[in-house]
N, C-alpha and C positions, 0 to 999 in steps of 0.2 A: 668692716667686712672681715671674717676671722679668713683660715687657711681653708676650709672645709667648701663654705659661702664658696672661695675661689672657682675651686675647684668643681663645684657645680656651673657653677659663670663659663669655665672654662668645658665642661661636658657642653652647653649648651650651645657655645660657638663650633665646637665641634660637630655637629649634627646641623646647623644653619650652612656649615660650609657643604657639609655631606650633600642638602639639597641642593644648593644651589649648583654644586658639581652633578648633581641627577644624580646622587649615589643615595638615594633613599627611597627605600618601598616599605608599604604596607606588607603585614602579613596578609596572603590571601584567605576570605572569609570564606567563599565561596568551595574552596579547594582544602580547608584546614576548618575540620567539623569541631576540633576543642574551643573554635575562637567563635562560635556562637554568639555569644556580646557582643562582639564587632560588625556582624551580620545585621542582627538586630537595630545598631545603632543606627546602622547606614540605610536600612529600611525603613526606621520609625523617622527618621529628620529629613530633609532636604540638607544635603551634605555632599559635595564633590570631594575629589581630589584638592584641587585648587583651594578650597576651603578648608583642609586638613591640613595641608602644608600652609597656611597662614597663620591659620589657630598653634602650630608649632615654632612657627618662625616667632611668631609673639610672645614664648613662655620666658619666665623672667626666672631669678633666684627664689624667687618669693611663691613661685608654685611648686618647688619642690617639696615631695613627702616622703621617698627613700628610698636609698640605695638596697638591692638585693646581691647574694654572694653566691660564689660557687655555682654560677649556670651556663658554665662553657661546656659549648658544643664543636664538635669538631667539624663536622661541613655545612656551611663553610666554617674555620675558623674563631669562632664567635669570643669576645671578650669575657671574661668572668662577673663580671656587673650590670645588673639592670639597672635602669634608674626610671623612678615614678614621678609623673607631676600630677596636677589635678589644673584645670583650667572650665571658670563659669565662665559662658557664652550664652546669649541668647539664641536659641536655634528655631527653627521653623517646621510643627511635624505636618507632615507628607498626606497623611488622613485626613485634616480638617483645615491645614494652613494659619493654624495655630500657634503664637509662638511663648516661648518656653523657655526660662533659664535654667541651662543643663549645666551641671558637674562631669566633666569629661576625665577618665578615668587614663592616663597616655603612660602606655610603658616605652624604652625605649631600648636597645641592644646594639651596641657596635659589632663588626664584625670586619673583615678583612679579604679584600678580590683579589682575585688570581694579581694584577699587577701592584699586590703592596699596599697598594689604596685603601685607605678605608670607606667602610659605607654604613647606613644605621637602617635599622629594622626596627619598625613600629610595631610589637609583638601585641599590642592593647593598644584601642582605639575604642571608648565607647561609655555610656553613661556609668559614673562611678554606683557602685550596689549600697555602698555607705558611706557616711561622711568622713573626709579625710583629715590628716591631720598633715599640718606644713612645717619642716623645719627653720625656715626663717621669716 
C-alpha cells in the first residue's frame, strides 16, 4: 500500500467516524435544485438513509476514483478536497420492484462545526452517468 493508498484509507476512517458521531449529512435534494441526480436516485430505488450510510461505511480503498482541488467554501468552513468513490450494489427500483446493479456515483466534502469537530457532507449520491475509473 503506497502513501497515497494511505491516505485514502485514512479519508475513509475519517468520514466512518464522522457518522458514527452523527456528524454526517446528505446534501439536501429536495432544497438544492443543482443536485437533481440525487433526487432522482432516491426516487427511482428503494433507498433509505440507513441504507446510504451502509453503502458508505462499506467503501474500501479500492472504490476510490479522485481526489478534486480547490472547492473550499467558507460556510461552513469546507476543506479544499472532494474525494470520489464509485461503489456496485444491487438496488431495488421503486416502479416495478425490479432489482438492478447500480454504479453509485458518492462524492464526499469534509467541513468543520462551530465546536472544531469535524463533519462530512455527501455532496453526490446517485447513479454514476459514466463508467468510472479507480485508482487502486
Amino acid at each position: 500500500m503506497d502513501a497515497y493508498e494511505k491516505k485514502i484509507g485514512a479519508v475513509l476512517q475519517r468520514m466512518r467516524c464522522c457518522i458514527d458521531r452523527k456528524s454526517f449529512t446528505f446534501l439536501d435534494p429536495f432544497t438544492n435544485k443543482e443536485r437533481d441526480k440525487n433526487l432522482d436516485f432516491l426516487q427511482t430505488y428503494n433507498i433509505d438513509t440507513k441504507v446510504r450510510l451502509a453503502i458508505l461505511k462499506s467503501l474500501t480503498t479500492k472504490n476510490f476514483s479522485e481526489e478534486q482541488y480547490d472547492r473550499a467554501k467558507e460556510d461552513p468552513p469546507y476543506e479544499k478536497s472532494l474525494y470520489v468513490f464509485g461503489k456496485k450494489r444491487v438496488l431495488e427500483q421503486r416502479a416495478d420492484g425490479k432489482k438492478k446493479n447500480v454504479l453509485i456515483y458518492i462524492k464526499i466534502q469534509f467541513f468543520a462545526l462551530v465546536d472544531d469537530c469535524d463533519a462530512t457532507l455527501a455532496i453526490s449520491f446517485h447513479e454514476a452517468e459514466n463508467d468510472m475509473q479507480f485508482m487502486f
